[in-house]
BADREN-197138 format. One record per residue: residue in one letter; x, y negated, z of N, C-alpha, C in turn. Coordinates in steps of 0.2 Angstrom, whole numbers, plus 2048, in hexadecimal, padded with zeros to 3 digits. Example, Ala and Ser with C-alpha at 12.3 -4.5 7.8 and 13.67 -1.06 7.14 Angstrom:
BADREN-197138
A84281C82783E816827842810827
S84080B823844805824840800827
This chain:
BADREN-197138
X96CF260E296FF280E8976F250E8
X979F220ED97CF1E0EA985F230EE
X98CF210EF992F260EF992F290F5
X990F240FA991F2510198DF2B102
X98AF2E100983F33103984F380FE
X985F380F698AF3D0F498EF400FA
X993F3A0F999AF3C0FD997F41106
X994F3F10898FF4210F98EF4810D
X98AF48108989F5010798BF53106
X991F52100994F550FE999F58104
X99AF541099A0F5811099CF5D112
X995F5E111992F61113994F6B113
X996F6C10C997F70109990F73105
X989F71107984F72103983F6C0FE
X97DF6F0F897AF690F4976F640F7
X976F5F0F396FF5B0F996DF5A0F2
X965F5B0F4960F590EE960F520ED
X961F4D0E8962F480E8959F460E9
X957F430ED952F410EF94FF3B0EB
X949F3D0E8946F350E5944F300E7
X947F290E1946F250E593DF230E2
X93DF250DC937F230D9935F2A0D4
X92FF2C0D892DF330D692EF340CE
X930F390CC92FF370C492AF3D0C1
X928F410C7925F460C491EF450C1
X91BF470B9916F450B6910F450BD
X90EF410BD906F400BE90AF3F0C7
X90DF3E0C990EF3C0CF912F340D3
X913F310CF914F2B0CF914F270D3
X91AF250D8919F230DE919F260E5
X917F2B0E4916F300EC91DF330ED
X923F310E8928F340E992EF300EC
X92BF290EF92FF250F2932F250FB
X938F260F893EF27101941F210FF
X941F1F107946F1810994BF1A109
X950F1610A959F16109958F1C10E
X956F18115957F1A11A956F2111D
X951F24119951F2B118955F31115
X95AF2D10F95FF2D10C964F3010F
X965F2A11296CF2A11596CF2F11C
X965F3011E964F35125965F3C121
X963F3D11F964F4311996AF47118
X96CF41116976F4111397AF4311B
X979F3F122979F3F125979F47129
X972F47128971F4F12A975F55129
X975F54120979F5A11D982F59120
X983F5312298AF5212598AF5812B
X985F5612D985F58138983F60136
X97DF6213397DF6A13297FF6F12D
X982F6A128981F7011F985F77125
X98AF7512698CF7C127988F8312D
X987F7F132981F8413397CF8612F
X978F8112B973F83126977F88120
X97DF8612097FF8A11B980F9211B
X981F92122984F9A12497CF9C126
X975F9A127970F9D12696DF9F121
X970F9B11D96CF9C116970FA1111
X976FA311397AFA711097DFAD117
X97AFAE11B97AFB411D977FBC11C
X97DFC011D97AFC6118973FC7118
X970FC711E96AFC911E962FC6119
X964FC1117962FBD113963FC110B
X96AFC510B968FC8102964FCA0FE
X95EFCD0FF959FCC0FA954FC50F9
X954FBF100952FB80FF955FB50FA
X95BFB50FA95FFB00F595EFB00EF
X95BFB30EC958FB20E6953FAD0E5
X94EFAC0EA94AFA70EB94CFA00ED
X955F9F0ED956F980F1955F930EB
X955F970E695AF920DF952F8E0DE
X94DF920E2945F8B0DE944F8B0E4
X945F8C0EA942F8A0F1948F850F4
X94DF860F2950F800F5950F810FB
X951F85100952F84107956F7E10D
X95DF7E108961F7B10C95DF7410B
X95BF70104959F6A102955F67107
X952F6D106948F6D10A94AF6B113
X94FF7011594FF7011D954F6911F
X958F6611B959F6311B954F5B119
X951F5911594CF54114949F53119
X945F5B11C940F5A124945F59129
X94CF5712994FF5912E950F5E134
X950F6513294FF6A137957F6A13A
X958F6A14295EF6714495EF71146
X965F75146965F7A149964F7C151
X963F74156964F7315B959F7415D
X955F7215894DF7115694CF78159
X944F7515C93FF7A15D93BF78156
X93AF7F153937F7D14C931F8214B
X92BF7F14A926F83149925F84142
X925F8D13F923F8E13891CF8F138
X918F8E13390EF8D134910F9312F
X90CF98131907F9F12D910FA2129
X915FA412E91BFA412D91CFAC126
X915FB0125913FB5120917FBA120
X91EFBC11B922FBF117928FBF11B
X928FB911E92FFB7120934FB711D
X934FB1117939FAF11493CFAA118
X93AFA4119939FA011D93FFA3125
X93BFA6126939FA812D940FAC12E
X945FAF12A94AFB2129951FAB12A
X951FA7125954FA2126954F9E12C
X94EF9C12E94EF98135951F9C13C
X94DFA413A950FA6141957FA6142
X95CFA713C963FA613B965F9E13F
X960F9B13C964F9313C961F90143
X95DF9314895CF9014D95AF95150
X95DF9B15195FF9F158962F9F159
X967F9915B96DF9916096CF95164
X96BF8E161969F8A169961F84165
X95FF87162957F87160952F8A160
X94DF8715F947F8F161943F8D15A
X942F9515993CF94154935F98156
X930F94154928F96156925F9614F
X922F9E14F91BFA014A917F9C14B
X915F9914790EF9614C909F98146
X903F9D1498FFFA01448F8F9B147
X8F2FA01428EBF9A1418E8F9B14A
X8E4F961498E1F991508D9F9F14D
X8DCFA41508D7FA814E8D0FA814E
X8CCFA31538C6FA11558C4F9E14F
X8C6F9914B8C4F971458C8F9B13F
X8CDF9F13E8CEFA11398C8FA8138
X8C6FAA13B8C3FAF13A8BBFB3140
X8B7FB413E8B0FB51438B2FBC144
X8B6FBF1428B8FC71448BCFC8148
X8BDFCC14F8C0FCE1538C4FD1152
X8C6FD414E8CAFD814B8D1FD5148
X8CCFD11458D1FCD1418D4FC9144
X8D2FC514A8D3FC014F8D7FC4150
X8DAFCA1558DBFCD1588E3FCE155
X8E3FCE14D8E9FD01498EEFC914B
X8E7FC41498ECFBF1488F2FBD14F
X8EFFBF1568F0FBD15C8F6FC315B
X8F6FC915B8FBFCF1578FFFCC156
X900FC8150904FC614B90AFC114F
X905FBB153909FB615790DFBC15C
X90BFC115F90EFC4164915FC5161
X914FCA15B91BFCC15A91EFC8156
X91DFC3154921FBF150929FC0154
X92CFBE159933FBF15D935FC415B
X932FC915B935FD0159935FD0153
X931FCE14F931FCF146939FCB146
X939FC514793FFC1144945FC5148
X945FC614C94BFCA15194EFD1149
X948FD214894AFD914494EFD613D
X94BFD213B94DFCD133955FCB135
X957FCB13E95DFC513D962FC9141
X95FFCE146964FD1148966FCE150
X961FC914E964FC515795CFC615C
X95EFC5163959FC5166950FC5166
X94CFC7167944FC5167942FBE16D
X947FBE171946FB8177947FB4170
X94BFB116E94CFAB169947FA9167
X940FAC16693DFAC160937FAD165
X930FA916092BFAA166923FA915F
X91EFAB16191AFA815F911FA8162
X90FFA315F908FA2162903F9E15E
X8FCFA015F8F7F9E15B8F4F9815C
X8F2F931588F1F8B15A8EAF8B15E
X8E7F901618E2F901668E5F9116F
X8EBF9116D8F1F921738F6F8E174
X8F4F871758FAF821758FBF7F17D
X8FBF851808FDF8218A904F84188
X905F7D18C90DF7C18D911F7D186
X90CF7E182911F7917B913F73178
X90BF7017C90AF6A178910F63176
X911F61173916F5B17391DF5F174
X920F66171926F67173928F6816E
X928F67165929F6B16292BF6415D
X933F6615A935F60154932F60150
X934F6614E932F6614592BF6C144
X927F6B13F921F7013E920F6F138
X922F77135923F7712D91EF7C128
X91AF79127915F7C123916F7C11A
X91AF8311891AF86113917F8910E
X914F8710990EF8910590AF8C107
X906F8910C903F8C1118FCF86111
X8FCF811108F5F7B10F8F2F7D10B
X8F3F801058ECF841008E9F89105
X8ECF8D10B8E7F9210C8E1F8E113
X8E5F8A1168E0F8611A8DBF83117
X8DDF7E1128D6F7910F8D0F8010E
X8D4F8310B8CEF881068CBF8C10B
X8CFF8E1148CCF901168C7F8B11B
X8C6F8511B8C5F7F11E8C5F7D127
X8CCF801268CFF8012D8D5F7D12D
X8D7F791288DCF741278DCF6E12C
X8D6F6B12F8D6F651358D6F6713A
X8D4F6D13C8D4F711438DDF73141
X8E0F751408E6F7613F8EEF7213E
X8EDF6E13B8F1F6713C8EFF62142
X8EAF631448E9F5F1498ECF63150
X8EDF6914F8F0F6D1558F8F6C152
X8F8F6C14E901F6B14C904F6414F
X8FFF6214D900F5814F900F59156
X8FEF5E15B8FDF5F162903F60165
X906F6616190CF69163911F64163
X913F5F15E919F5C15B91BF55163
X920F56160921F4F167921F48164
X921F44165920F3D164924F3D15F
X928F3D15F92EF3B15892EF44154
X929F4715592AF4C151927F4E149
X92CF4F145928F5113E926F5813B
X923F5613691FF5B13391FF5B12A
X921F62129926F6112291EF6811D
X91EF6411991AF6711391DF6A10E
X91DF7010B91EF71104918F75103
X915F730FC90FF750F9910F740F1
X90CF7C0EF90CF7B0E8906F740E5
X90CF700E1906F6A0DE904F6A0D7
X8FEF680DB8F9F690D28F9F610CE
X8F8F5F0C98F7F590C68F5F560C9
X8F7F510C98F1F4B0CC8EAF490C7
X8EAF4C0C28E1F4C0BF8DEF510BF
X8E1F580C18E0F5C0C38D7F5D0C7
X8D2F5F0C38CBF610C78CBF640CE
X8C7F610D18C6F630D88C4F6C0D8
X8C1F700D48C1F730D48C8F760D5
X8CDF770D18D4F7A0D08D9F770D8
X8D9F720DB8DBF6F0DF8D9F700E6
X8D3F750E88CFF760ED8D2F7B0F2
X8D8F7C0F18DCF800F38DAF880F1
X8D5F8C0ED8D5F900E88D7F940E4
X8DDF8E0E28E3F8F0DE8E9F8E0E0
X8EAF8D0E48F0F8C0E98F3F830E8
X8F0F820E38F3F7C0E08F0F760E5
X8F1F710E78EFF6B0EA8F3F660E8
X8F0F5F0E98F1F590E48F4F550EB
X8FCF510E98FFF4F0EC8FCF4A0F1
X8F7F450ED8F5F400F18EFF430F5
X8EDF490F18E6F4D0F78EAF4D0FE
X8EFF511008F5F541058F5F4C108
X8FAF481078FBF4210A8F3F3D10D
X8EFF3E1098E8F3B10C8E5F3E112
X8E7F451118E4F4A1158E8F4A11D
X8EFF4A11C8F2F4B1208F1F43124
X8EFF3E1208EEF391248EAF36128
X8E3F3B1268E0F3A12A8DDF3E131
X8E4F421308E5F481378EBF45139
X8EDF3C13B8EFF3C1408F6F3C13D
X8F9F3B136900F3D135900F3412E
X909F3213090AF3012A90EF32126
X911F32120914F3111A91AF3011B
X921F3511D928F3111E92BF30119
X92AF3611492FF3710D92DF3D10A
X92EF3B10292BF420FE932F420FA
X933F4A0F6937F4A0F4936F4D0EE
X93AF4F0E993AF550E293EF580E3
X940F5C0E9945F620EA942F670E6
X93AF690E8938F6E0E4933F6E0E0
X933F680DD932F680D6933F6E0D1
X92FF6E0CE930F710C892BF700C2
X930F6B0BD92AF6A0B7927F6F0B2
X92DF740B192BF7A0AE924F7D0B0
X922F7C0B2919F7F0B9914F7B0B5
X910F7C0B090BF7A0AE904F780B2
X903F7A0B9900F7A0C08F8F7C0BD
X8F8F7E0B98F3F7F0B58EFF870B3
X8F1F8B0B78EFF930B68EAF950BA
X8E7F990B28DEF980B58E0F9D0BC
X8E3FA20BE8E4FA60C38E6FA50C9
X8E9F9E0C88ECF990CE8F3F9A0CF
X8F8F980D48FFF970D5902F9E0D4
X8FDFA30D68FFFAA0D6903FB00D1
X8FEFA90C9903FAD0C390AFAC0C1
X90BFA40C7912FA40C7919FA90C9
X91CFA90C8922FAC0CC923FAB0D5
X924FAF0D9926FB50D7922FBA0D7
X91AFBA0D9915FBE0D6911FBF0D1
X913FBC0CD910FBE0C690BFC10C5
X906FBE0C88FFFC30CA8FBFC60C2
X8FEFC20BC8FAFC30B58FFFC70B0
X906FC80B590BFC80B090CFC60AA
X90AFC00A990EFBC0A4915FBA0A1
X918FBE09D91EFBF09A920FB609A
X91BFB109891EFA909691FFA809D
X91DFA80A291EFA60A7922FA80AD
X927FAF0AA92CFB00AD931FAE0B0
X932FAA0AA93AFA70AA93AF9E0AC
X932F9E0AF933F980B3934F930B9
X936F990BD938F980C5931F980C9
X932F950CF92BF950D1927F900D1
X921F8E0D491DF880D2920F820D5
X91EF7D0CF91EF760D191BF740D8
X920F700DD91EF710E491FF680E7
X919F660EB91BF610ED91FF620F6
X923F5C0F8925F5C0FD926F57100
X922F59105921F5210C925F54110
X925F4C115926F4C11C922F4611E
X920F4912591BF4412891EF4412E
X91AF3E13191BF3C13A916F3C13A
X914F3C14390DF3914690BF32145
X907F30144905F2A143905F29149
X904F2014B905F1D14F8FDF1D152
């Protein structure tokens, strides 16, 4: 990276992940290539928002988050997919609301953020359960309203069997360790393909998913284990209509063996096995996309 784009970031007053130019993660070779030009848009970005992004991601209400920024990288992350605080941003299966805490911050003032939960018609043959998930999308505005302090009009959400008058409005749609639960539940192409509906023409769509080896058995990779295989994700997503803008190793972590018989789960911060060796290793080894519509 070369001083100029230092020097960018650095005005920013955040770190910028220095972005790869040639993956160097074992067993990933090649998938890790960004053009200059994505570089320098980057560097750019953190000029025009560090300071917004920075007073969301260090707002009080975030104190017990911030423990989680040092392996989730937020500012890097929201930064590489470009999220402008100006964006309608859609979060995919938004859970816990770690996520979903930072963004209401960074685009409740003159951006909009949307839940965007499963379509309950194929996630589930029970009405019950249908019914939670449609639940869920209602109150999302008031969940985030409560996390941030600021209004429920700000904030909205709706399930992907519900896209009147959404279609084509939406910048950025950001799906966070969230690909392992679709493939496995095999509602992965009905739901990127509704994502792909939403986004407008020049609209992107930003990945982070825990990555498993590239020699990794299909068995461990079947989304199972939470783990998926970098170039499985990119094959997949392109033949739902999407291509390949830039990968990054913001959220890398080689310390992650990607290997446990129990899945991503016995990593940090769940510890599902409690494994003492695996304490002190931050969270999983994570790939990170960004895609466009294909032409």
């Amino acid at each position: 990276m070369n001083k100029l784009i230092l020097a960018l970031a650095s005005a920013s007053g955040l770190a910028l992940a220095a972005p790869v130019l040639a993956d160097n993660h074992a067993g990933h070779a090649g998938h890790g290539a960004m053009d200059e030009a994505h570089i320098l848009d980057t560097a750019n970005f953190m000029k025009m928002h560090g300071e917004a992004l920075s007073g969301a991601i260090n707002h009080p209400t975030r104190a017990e988050d911030k423990a989680r920024d040092a392996f989730r990288h937020p500012a890097e992350t929201l930064a590489f997919f470009h999220v402008g605080p100006e964006m309608k941003v859609g979060e995919y299966a938004p859970g816990g609301g770690w996520y979903s805490r930072l963004l209401g911050h960074y685009l409740g003032g003159e951006g909009a953020l949307v839940g965007l939960y499963a379509n309950p018609l194929t996630a589930t043959p029970d009405a019950t359960r249908q019914q939670r998930i449609r639940d869920s999308a209602a109150g999302f505005g008031k969940e985030v309203a409560g996390y941030t302090g600021l209004a429920p009009e700000a904030f909205s959400g709706i399930t992907l069997d519900n896209l009147e008058g959404q279609k084509g409005t939406f910048d950025r749609i950001l799906v966070i360790r969230a690909m392992h639960n679709i493939l496995r539940a095999g509602t992965a192409d009905t739901e990127i393909r509704a994502m792909r509906e939403l986004l407008k023409d020049d609209g992107l769509l930003g990945i982070v998913q825990h990555r498993a080896k590239a020699d990794a058995p299909w068995s461990y990779t079947n989304g199972t284990k939470g783990y998926l295989k970098q170039q499985d994700v990119i094959d997949f997503m392109r033949l739902q209509g999407f291509e390949l803008v830039a990968a990054s190793e913001i959220n890398a972590n080689a310390k992650d063996s990607a290997d446990h018989a129990e899945g991503v789960w016995e990593m940090p911060p769940v510890l599902a096995t409690k494994r003492d060796d695996l304490k002190g290793l931050g969270e999983s080894d994570r790939m990170t996309l960004l895609f466009k519509k294909a032409d």
